[in-house]
C-alpha positions as CSV (number, residue, x, y, z in Angstrom):
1,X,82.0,85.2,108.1
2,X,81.9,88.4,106.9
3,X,85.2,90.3,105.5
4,X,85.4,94.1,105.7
5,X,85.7,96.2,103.0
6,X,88.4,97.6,105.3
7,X,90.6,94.8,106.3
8,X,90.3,93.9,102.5
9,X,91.6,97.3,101.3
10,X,94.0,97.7,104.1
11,X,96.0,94.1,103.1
12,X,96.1,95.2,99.8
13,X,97.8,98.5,100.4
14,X,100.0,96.7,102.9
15,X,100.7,94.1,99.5
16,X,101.1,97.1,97.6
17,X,103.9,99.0,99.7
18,X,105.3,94.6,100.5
19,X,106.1,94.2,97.0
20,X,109.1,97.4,96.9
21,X,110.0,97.7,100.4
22,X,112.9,100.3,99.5
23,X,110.6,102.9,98.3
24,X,108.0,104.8,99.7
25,X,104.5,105.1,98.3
26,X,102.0,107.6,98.8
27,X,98.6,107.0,98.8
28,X,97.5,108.4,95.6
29,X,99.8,105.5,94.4
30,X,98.6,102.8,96.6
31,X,95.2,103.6,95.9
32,X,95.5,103.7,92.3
33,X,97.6,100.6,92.1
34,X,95.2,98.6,93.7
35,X,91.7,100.5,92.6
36,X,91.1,101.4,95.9
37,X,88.7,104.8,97.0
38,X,91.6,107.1,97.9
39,X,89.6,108.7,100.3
40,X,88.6,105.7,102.4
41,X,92.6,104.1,101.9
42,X,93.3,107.6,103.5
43,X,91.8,106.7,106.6
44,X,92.6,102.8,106.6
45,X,96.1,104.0,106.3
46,X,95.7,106.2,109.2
47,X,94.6,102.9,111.3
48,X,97.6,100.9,109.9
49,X,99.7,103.2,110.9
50,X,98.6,103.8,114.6
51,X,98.7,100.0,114.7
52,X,102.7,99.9,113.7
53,X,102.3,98.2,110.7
54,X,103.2,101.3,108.3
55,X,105.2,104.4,108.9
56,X,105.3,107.8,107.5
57,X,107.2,110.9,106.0
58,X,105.9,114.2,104.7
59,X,107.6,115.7,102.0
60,X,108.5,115.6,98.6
61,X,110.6,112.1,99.2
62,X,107.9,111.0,101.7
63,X,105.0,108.6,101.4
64,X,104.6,105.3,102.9
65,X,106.4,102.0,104.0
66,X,106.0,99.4,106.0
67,X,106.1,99.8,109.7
68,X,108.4,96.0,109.8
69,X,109.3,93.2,107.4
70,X,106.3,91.4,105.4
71,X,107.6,88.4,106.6
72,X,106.7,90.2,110.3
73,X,103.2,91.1,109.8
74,X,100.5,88.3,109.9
75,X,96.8,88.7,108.3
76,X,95.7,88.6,111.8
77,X,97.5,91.8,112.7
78,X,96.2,93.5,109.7
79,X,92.6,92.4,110.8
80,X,93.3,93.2,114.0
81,X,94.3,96.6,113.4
82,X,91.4,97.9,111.3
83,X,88.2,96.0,112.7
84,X,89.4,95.0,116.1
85,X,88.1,91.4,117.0
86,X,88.2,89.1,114.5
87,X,84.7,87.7,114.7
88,X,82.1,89.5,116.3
89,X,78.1,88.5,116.8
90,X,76.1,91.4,116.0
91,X,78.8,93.7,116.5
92,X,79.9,92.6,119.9
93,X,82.3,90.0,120.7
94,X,82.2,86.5,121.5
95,X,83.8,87.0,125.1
96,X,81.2,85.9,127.4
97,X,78.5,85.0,125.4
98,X,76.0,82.5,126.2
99,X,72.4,80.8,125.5
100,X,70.0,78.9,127.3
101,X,68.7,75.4,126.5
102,X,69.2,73.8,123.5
103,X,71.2,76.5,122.3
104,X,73.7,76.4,124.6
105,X,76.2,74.9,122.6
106,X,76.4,77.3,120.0
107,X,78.5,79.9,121.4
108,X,81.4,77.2,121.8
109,X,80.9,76.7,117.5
110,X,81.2,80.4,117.3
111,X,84.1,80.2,119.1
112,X,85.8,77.7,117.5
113,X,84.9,79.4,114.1
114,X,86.8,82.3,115.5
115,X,89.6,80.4,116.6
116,X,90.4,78.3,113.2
117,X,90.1,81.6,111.3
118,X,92.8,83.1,113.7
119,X,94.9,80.2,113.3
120,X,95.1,80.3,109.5
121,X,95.3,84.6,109.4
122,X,97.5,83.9,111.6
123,X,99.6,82.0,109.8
124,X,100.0,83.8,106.6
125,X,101.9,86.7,106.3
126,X,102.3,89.2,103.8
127,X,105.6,88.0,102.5
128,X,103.7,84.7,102.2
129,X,101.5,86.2,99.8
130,X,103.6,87.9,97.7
131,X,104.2,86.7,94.0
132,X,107.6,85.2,93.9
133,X,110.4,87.4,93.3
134,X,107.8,90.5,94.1
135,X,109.6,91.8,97.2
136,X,113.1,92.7,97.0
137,X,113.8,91.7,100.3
138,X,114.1,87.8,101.2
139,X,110.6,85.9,102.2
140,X,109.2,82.6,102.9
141,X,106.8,82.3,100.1
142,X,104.4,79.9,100.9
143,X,101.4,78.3,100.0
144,X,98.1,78.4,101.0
């Protein structure tokens, strides 16, 4: 299974802005924080925050925060939100797929493998993986 370089830098700058809720961060900040290429975190932002999951201000007090709680936002969603399907075969998706013969019972394992990997993305949230005492609002740290 193959992680994007995307959803990767997009949970992290969702981490970043998770562990001060109460202030805004721009990306310059985020970036740097997390060692990110500003200029492709400008764009990643951009999808996070047509998906919901971050809003914005301009100005001199503006930057970025989160769109809803950490505890609110699943790994899923953040996948979701920057590549689309979770698992894809050569770039299209699993929906429909099908082989002849012996083969036939392959799409089902692809399946599945999408399925468990939703499950546990699912499952984890950002509040989840937040050091303890990181975020100043209350979460269900959890473990993995």
């Amino acid at each position: 299974m193959h992680i994007s370089a995307k959803a990767d830098y997009a949970t992290r700058a969702l981490l970043e802005l998770a562990s001060d809720p109460g202030r805004p961060l721009s990306c310059e900040a985020i970036a740097s924080a997390q060692e990110i290429p500003f200029r492709f975190l400008k764009s990643v932002v951009g999808e996070l925050r047509r998906a919901g999951l971050v809003r914005s201000r301009r100005g001199c007090e503006g930057g970025y925060w989160l769109g809803r709680p950490a505890e609110e936002i699943a790994l899923l969603d953040v996948v979701r939100a920057v590549d689309g399907e979770l698992l894809t075969l050569r770039g299209e998706s699993l929906t429909g797929l099908g082989y002849p013969g012996p083969a036939a019972g392959l799409p089902g394992v692809w399946r599945q493998v999408e399925s468990e990997a939703a499950a546990v993305l699912g499952a984890l949230t950002l509040a989840a993986l937040l050091p303890a005492g990181a975020s100043e609002e209350p979460s269900a740290i959890g473990a993995v």
